[in-house]
N, C-alpha and C positions, 0 to 999 in steps of 0.2 A: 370562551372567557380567558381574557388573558392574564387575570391571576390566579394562583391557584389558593391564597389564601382567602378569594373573595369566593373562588369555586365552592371552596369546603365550608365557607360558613352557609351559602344561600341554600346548598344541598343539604345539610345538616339541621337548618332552620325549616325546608320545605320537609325534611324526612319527619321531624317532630311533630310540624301542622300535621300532616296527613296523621300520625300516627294519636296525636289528640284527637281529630277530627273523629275520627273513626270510634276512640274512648267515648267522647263526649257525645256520638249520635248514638251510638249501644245504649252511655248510663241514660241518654232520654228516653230512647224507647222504654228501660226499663224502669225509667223512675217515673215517668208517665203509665204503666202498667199498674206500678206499687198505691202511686196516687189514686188510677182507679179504683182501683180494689179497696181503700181508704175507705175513699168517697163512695163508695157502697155498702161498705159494711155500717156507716153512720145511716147511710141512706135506712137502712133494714133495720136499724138500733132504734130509729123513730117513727118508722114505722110499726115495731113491735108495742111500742110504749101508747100511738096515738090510735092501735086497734084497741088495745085494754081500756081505754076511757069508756065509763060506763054513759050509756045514752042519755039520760038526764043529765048527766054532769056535762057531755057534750054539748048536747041544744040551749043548756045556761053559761056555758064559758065565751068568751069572747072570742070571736075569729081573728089566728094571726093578720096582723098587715105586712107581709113581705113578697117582694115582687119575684126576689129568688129562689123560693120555693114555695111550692105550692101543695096541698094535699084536699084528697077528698075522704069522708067517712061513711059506707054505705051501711045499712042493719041488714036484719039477716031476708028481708022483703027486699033486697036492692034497694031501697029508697034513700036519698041522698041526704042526711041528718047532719052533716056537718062537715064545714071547708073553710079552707082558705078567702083571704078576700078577692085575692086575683085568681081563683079556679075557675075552669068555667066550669058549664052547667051540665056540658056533656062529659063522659068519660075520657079520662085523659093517658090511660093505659088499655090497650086491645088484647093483650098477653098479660098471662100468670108470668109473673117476676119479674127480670130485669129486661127493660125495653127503653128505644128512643123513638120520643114522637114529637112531630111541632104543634104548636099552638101559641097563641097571645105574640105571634110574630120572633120566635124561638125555638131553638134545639134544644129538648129537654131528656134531662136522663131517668127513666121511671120507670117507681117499680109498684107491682099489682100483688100485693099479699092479704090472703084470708084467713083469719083467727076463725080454727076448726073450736076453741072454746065457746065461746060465743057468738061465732055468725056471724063476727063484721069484718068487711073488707076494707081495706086504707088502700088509697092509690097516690103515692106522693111522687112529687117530681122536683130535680133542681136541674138550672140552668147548665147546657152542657158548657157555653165559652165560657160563665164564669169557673167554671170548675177549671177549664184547659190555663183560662187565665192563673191561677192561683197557683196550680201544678208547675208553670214555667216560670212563674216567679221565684220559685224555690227550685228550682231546675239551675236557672242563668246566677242566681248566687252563687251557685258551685261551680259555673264555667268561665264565669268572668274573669274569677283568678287567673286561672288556666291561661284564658289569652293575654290580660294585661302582663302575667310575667314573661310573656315570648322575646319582650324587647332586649329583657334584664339576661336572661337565656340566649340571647343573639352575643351581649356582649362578652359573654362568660367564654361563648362558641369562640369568638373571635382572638380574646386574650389566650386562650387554649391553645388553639392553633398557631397563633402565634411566637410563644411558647415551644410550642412541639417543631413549628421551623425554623428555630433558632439556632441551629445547627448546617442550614443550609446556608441561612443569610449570613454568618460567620466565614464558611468556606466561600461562599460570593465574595467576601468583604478582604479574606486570604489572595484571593484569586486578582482581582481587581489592585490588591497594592504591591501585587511583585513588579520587581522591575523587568526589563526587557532581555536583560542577563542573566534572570534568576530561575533557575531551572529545578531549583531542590523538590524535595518530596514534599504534599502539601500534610500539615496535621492539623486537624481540628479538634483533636482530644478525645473526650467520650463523644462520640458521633453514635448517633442511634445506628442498628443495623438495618436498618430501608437506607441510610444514606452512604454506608461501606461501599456498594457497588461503582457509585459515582465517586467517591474520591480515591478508591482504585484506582479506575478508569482514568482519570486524571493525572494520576503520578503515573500511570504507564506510559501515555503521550506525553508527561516531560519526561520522563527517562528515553522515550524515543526520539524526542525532537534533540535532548542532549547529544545521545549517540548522533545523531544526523548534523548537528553543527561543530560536532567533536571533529565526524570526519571531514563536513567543511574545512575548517582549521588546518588538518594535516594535510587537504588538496592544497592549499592556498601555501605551507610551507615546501611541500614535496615539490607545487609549481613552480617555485622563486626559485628553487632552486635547478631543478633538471627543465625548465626552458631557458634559465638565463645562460645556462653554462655551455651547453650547443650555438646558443645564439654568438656566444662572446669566441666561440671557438670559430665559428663559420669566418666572423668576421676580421677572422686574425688572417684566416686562408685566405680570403678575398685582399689582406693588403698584400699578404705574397704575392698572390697570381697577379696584380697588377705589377708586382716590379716585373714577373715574369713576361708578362702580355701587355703590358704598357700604360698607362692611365687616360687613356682614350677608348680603352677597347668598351662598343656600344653595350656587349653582353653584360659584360663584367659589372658594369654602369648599373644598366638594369637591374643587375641582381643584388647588386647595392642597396639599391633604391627600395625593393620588395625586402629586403633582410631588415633595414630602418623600419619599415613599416612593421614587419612582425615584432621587431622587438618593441615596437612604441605600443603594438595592441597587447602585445604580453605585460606588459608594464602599466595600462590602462586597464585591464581585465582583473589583475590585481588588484589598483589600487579600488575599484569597483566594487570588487568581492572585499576591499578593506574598512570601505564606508561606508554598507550599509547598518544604516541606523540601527537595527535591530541587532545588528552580532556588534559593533565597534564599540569598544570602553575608551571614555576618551579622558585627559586630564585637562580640566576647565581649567582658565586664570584669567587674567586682566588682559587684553590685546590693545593695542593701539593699532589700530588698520592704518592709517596712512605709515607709520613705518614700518609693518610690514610690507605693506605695498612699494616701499621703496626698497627693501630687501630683495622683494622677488623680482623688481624692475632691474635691479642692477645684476642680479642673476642672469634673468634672460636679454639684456641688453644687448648683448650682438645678433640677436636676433634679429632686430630694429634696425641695427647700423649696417646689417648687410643686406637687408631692403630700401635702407635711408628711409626708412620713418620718421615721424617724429613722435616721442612720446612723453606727454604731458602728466604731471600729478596736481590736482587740485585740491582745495577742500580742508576744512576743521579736522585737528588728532581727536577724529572718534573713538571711540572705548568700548568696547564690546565683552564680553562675558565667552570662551570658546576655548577650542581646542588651536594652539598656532599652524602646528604641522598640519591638521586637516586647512584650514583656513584661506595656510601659503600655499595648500594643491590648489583649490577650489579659486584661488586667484590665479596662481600659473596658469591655471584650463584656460580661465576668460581670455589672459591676457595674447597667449599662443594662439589660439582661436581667432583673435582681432588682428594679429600681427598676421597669420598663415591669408585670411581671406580677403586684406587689405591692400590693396596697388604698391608697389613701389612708390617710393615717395608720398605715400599715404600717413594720417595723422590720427594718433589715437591717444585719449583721454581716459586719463582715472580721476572719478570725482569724490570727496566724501564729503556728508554732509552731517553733519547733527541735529536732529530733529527733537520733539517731543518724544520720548520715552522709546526712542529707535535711531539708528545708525545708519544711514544707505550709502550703499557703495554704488557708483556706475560706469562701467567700463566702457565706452563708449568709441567707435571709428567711422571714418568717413571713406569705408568701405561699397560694395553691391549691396551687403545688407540680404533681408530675407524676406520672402513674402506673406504676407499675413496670415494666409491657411498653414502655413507652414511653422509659425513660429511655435506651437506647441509640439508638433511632431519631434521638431529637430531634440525635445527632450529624451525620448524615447529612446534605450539602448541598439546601439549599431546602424542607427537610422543617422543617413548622412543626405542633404540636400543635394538632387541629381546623380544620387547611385554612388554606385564604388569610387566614382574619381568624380572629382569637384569640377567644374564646369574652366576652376582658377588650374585645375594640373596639380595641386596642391593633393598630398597622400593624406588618408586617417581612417580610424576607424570609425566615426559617430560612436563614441566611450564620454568625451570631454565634457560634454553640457550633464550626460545623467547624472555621473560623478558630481560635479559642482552643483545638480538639484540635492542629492544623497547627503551632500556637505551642508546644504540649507536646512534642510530638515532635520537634522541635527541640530543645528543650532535655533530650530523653533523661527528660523527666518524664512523670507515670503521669496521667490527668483522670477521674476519675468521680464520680456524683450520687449523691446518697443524701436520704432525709427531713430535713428540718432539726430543730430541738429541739421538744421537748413535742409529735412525731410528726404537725406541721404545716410544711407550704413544701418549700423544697427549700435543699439545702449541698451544693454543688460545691466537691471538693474537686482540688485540683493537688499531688505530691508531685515536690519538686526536689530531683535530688542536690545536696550539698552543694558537691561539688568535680568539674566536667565534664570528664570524661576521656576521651569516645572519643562524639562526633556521630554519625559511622557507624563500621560493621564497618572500612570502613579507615581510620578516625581520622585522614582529612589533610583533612577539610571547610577551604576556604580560609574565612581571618577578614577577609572586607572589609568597608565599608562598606554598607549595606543602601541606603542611596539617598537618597531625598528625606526630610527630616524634618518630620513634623508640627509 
């Protein structure tokens, strides 16, 4: 059962049945016993009364008419002086005292007593069901209550218990509205001691998940730091050595080319560990994406002019709700990505559109493009289409696309590829709400400052 407030009412309703059950079949037995006993001692009370009738006064009184009991009066000859009208003729008790015998199509309860005074015997009988009947009638008075309040008893169970969990559903209610950077200790106040354990346990794993993204934090400052400073140093060597060995020389080349590489995956690995959703605080405002998008276009525009590209901006000043520095990464990726995998003299497209209650961006070239099994993978960190080197010769890490999914889900927007126009390249497309209303499920993502700005 998967709740435990339904667990504890049906067990606590079933403990009760069982435990009336058990009252109420004890008080019949024994109030069915007391009944007996009653109904016997009445039985022997008129019996006493209808042996002392004296025999004249008998043979001239009238015989009861009742079907439910019956008696017979014998004298001290056994002869049968006087009965009932429904007795029969023969004797209706075989035993001195209390006996059950049938007759007249019934279970009859009787009893055979003789008046040692006088000689005469009475043998009277009454019906055994009506008796059982009469005894359960005043039985079920007494237990009816009993069952009809079990419903009234359920509800009480219920409001109880839940009552008594109101303490856990508070710390659920705690739990559920931190935000994703909120790591403090949780207090529920007077929390009963059954539920101490668990919200221990719970501020121990955030004071441990703190410690663990604390030291995140200082990997990610320590890294910026003691990889970029080798890197910047290597490459200070490497312009020496070419004045030294020449700007031809093929090693030196190479090791250019690999040193570019590390530093763009140092630099992507970062900014990776910068944006994921869950550690990044970021500061919302107003965007207009198409002028961002001309910011970043005019940034990396020699990128374009030393391929002879050509690149196009289209489309409505969208408005968007975000972070800009995350935004203008998350646009750099795409637009690098279009420009590295595209021909020389190849053409590539930004579009923006405004829509109903969302923003889409589509960056789109008339690229190779990518194959369909493949368009989801290429999301996945360090995963680059056909291995360490592109099929173009073109260096990277597979960093670029996670990053700008990390950048989407931050901003509560949707990222997927599809073929680009006339069924050539690829269009990556990004859908932004218009108006950002809830980061996460508990809408209290703090709005700071993201950090260092490019």
């Amino acid at each position: 059962m998967n709740s435990l407030r339904r667990f504890l009412l049906v067990s606590l309703l079933s403990a009760l049945m069982l435990v009336n059950f058990i009252a109420a079949l004890h008080g019949y037995r024994a109030s069915m016993a007391e009944a007996e006993n009653l109904f016997d001692q009445k039985l022997k009370a008129m019996a006493l009364q209808l042996s002392s009738v004296p025999l004249r006064t008998a043979n001239n009184a009238p015989a009861p008419d009742d079907e439910n009991m019956v008696f017979q009066l014998f004298n001290a000859d056994g002869k049968l002086v006087w009965h009932s009208v429904h007795a029969p003729d023969q004797y209706i008790a075989a035993n001195e005292g209390f006996s059950e015998n049938n007759f007249n199509g019934y279970r009859w309860r009787t009893l055979s007593y003789f008046n040692f005074v006088n000689g005469h015997r009475i043998m009277i009988a009454e019906r055994v069901d009506l008796r059982y009947r009469l005894a359960e009638s005043v039985i079920l008075e007494s237990i009816i209550p009993v069952v009809v309040v079990l419903p009234v008893a359920g509800l009480l169970i219920w409001l109880i218990i839940g009552r008594g969990l109101k303490s856990l559903a508070i710390l659920a209610r705690i739990l559920r509205g931190k935000a994703a950077d909120d790591l403090s200790a949780v207090d529920v106040g007077q929390a009963p001691n059954e539920l101490m354990p668990v919200i221990e346990s719970v501020n121990s794993m955030l004071r441990r998940l703190a410690a663990s993204f604390e030291r995140e934090r200082r990997f990610s400052a320590d890294a910026a730091h003691e990889l970029r400073t080798p890197i910047s140093a290597i490459k200070i060597h490497l312009h020496n050595l070419r004045d030294e060995y020449g700007q031809d020389n093929e090693s030196l080349l190479s090791l250019e080319r690999d040193v570019d590489r590390l530093a763009h995956l140092v630099e992507q690995m970062l900014l990776l560990h910068r944006t994921t959703p869950d550690h990044y605080p970021a500061k919302f405002e107003r965007i207009s994406l198409a002028a961002l998008a001309r910011e970043v276009i005019a940034e990396r525009y020699q990128d374009f002019v030393s391929k002879d590209q050509i690149i196009e901006l289209l489309g409505n000043d969208g408005e968007v709700d975000g972070d800009r520095f995350a935004i203008g990464i998350l646009l750099q990726n795409l637009l690098t990505n279009a420009s590295k995998y595209t021909q020389c003299g190849g053409a590539i497209q930004v579009k923006i559109e405004a829509l109903e209650n969302r923003v889409r961006l589509i960056v789109s070239d008339n690229g190779p493009g990518i194959s369909a099994d493949m368009k989801e993978r290429v999301f996945e960190r360090f995963y680059r289409v056909g291995g360490d080197r592109h099929s173009s010769g073109v260096s990277g890490c597979g960093l670029g696309l996670s990053i700008a999914e990390h950048i989407a889900e931050l901003h509560s927007a949707s990222i997927s590829m599809a073929t680009g126009d006339n069924g050539c390249g690829l269009a990556v497309t990004v859908d932004f709400p218009t108006t950002l209303i809830a980061l996460k499920a508990s809408g209290n993502l703090a709005l700071e400052q993201f950090g260092e700005k490019r």
